[in-house]
Backbone as CSV, one residue per row, in Angstrom:
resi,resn,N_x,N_y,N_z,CA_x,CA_y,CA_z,C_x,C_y,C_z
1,UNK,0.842,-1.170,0.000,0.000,0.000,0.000,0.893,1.241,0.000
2,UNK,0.541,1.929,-0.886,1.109,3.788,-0.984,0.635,4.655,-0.078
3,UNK,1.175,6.062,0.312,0.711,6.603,1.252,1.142,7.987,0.065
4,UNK,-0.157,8.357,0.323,0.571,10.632,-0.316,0.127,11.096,0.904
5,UNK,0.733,11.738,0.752,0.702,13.039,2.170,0.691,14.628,1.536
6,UNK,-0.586,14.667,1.468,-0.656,16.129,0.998,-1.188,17.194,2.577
7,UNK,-0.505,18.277,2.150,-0.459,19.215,3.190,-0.667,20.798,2.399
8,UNK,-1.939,21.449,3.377,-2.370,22.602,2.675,-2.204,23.910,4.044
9,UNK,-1.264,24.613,3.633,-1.199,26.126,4.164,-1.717,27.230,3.718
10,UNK,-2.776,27.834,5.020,-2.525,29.187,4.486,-2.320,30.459,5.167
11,UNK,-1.775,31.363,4.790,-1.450,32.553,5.577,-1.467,34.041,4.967
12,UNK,-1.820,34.763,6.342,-2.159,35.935,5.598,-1.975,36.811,6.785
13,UNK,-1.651,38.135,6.605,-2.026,39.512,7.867,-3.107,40.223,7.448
14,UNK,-3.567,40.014,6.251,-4.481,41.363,5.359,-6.071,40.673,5.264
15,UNK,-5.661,39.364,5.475,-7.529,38.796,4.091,-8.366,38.614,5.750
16,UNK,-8.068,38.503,6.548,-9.149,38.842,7.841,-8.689,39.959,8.222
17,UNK,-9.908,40.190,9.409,-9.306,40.737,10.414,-7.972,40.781,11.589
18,UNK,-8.050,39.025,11.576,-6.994,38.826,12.053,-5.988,38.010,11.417
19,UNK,-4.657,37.914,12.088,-3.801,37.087,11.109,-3.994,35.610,10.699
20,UNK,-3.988,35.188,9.970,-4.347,33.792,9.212,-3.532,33.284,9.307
21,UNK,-3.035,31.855,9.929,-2.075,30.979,9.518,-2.767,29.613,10.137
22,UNK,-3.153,28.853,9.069,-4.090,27.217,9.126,-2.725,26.635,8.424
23,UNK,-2.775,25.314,8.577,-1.631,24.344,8.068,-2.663,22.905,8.658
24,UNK,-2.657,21.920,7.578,-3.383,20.701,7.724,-2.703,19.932,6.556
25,UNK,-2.885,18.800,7.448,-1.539,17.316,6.816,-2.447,16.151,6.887
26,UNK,-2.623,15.386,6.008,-3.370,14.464,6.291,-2.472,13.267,5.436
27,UNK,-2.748,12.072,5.715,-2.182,10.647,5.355,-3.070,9.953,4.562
28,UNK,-3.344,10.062,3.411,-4.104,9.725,2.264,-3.454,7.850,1.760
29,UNK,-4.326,6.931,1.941,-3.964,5.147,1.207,-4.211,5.021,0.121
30,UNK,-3.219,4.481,-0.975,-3.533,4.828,-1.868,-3.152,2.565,-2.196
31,UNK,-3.841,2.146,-3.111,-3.695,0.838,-3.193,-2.540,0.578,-3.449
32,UNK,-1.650,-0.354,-3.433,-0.465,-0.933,-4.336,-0.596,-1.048,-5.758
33,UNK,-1.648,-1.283,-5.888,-1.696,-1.829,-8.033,-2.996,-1.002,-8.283
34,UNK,-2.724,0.492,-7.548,-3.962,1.317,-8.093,-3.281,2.402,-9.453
35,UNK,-4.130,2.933,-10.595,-3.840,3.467,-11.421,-3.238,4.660,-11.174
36,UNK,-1.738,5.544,-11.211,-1.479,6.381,-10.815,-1.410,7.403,-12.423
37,UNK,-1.914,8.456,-13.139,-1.319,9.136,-14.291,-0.971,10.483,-14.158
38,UNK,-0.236,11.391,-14.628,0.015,12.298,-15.241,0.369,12.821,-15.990
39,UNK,-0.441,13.500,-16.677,-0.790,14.260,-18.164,-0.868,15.861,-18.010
40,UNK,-0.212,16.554,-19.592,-0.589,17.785,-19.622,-1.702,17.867,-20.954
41,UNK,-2.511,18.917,-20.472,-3.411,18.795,-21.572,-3.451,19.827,-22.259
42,UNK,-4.217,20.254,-23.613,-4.520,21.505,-24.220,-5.924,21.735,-24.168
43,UNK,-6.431,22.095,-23.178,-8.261,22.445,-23.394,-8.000,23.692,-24.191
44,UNK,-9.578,23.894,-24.815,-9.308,24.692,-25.800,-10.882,25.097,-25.657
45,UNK,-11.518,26.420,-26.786,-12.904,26.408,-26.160,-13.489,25.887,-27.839
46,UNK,-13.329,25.528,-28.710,-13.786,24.833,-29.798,-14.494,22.918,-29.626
47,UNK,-13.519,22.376,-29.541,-13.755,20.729,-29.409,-15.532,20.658,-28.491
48,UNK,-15.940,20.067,-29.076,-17.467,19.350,-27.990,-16.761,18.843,-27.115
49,UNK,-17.731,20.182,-26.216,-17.171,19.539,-24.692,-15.579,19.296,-23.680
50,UNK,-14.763,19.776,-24.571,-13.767,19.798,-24.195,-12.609,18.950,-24.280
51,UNK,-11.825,18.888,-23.664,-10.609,17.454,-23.195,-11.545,16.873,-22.413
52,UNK,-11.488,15.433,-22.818,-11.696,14.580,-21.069,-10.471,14.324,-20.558
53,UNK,-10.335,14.611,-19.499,-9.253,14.608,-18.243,-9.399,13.373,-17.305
54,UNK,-10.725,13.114,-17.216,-10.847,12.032,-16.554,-12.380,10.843,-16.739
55,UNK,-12.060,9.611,-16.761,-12.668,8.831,-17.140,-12.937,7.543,-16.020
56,UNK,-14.653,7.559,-15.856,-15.349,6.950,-14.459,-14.655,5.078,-14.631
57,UNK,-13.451,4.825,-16.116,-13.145,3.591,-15.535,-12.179,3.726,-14.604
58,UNK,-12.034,4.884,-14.083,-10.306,4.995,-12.993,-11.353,4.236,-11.692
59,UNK,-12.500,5.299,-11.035,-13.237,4.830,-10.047,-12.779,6.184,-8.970
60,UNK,-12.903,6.237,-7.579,-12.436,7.067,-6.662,-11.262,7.510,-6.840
61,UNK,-10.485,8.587,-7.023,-9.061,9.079,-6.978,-9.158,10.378,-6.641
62,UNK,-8.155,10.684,-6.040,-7.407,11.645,-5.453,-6.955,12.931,-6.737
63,UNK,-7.493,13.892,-7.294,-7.076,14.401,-8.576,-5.795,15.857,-7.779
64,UNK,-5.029,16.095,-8.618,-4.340,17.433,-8.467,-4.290,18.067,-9.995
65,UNK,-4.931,19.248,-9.858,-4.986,19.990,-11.453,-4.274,21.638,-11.185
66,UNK,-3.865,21.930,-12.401,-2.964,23.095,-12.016,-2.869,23.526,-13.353
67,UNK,-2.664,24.668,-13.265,-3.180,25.490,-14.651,-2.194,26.371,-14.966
68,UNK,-1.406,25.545,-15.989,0.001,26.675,-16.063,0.062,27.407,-17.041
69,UNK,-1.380,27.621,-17.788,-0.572,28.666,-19.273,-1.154,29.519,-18.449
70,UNK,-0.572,30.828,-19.200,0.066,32.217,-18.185,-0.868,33.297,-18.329
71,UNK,-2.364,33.041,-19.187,-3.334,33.997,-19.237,-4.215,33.336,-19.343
72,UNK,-4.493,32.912,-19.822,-5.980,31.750,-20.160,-6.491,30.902,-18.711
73,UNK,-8.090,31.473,-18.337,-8.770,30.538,-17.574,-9.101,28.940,-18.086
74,UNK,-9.354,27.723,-17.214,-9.261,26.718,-17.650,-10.109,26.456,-16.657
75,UNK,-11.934,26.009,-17.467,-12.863,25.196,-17.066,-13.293,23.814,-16.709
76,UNK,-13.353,23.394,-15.344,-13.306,22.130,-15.099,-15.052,21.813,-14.877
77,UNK,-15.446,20.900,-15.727,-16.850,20.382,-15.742,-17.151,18.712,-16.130
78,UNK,-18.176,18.514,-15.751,-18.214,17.377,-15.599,-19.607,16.423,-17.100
79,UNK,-19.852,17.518,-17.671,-20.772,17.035,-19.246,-19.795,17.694,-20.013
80,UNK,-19.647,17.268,-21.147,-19.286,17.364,-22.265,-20.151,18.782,-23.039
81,UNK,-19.297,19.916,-22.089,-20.014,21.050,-22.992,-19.295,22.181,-22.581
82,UNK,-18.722,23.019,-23.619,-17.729,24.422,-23.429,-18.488,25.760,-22.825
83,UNK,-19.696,25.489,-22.420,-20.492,26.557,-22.034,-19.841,27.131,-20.342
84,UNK,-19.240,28.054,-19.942,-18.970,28.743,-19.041,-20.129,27.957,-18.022
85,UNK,-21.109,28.814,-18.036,-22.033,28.554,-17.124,-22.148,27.061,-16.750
86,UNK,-21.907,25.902,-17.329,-21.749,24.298,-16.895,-21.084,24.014,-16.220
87,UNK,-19.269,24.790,-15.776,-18.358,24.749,-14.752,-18.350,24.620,-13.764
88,UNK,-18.086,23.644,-13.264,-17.833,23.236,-11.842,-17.028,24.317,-11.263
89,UNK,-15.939,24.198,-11.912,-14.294,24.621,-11.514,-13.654,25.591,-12.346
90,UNK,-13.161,27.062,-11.744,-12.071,27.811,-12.571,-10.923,27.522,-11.934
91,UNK,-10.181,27.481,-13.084,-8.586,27.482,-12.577,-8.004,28.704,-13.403
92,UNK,-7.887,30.113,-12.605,-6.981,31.078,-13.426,-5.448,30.415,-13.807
93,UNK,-5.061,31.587,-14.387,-3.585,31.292,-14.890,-3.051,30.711,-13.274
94,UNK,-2.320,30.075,-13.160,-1.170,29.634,-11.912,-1.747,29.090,-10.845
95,UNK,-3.348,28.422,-10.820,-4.324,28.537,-10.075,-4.263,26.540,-9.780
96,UNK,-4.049,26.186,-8.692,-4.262,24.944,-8.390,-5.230,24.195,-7.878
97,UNK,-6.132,23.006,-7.743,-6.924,22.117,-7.194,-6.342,20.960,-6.622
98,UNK,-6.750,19.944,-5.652,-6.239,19.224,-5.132,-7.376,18.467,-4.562
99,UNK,-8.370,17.585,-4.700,-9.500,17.070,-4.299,-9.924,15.461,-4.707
100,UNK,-10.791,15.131,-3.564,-11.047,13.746,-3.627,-12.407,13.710,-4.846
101,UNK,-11.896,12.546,-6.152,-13.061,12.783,-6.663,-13.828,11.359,-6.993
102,UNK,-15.431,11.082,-6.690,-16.277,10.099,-6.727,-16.022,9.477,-7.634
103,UNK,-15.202,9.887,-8.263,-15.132,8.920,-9.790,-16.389,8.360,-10.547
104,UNK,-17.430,8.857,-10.356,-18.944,8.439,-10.885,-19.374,9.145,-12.347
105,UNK,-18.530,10.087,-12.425,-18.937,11.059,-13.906,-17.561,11.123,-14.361
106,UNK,-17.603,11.645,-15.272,-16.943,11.779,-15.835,-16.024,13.401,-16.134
107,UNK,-14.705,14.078,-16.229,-14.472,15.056,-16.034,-13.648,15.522,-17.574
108,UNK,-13.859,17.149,-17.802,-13.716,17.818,-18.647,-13.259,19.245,-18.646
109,UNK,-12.207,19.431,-19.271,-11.604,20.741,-19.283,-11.852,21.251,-20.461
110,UNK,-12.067,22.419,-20.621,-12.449,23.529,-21.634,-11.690,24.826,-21.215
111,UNK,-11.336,25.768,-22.049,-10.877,27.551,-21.486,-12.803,28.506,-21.845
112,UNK,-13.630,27.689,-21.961,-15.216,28.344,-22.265,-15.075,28.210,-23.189
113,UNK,-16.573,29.589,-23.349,-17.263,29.945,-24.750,-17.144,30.804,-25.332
114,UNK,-15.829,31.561,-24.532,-15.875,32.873,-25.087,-14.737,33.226,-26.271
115,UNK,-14.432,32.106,-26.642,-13.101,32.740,-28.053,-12.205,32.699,-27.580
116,UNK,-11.577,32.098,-26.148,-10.640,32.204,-25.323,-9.286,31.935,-26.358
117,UNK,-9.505,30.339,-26.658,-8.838,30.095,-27.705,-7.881,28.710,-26.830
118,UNK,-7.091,28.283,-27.460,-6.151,26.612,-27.085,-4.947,27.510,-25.848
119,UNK,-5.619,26.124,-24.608,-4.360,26.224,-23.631,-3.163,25.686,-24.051
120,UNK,-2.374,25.928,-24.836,-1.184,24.712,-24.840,-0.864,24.031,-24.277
121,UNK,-0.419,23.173,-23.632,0.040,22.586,-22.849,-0.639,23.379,-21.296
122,UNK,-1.647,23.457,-21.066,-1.848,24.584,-20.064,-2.769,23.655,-19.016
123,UNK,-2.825,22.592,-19.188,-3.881,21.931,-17.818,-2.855,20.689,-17.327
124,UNK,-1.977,20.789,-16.606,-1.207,19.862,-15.903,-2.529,18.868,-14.494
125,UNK,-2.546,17.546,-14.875,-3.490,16.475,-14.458,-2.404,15.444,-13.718
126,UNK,-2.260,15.171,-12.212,-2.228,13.714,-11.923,-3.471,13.478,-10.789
127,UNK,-3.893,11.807,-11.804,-4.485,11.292,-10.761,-4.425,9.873,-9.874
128,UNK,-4.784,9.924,-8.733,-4.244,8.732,-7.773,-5.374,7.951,-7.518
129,UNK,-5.706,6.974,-8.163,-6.988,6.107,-7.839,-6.646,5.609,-6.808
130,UNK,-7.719,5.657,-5.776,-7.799,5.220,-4.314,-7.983,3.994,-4.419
């Protein structure tokens, strides 16, 4: 059996009233002969529906998505459709996710509907089937 250990900080003097500093670590099992991938993708706002990023034969996994082209928003949804308004998830430019996902649907990246135009290489994907 695998173990990830993801750990999320955050800190601040300005975004409350008072100073912010949370830090949480948790010990995540991950199977021995479970599917581990990582991929970069090009969502784009043309293609139906987008990239699929992820596909319900993985099952439960652990996803980390991160959005590295350097202007372009990148839509995370779960039907096969470039419409803004269908989005689950924005990821601005430099903008990260890190979440447990049901693996029951199916997942899709798009930059929208608006003419945005092709992420290049701009949707960095690993996922850790539980």
């Amino acid at each position: 059996m695998a173990t990830l250990t993801p750990t999320l900080a955050l800190t601040s003097t300005d975004a409350t009233g008072d100073t912010l500093s949370l830090s949480v670590t948790d010990s995540l099992a991950i199977g021995a002969n479970k599917v581990r991938l990582s991929r970069t993708y090009s969502p784009d706002d043309v293609s139906p529906g987008g990239v699929q990023i992820f596909s319900t034969n993985l099952g439960p996994s652990y996803m980390y998505l991160k959005n590295t082209h350097a202007t372009l928003k990148i839509h995370i949804q779960a039907a096969a459709d470039t419409a803004e308004s269908a989005a689950w998830m924005e990821l601005k430019a430099g903008e990260f996710a890190f979440f447990c996902w049901a693996g029951v649907v199916d997942l899709f990246a798009s930059t929208g509907d608006n003419g945005a135009g092709i992420a290049t290489d701009g949707l960095e994907v690993i996922i850790f089937e539980i």
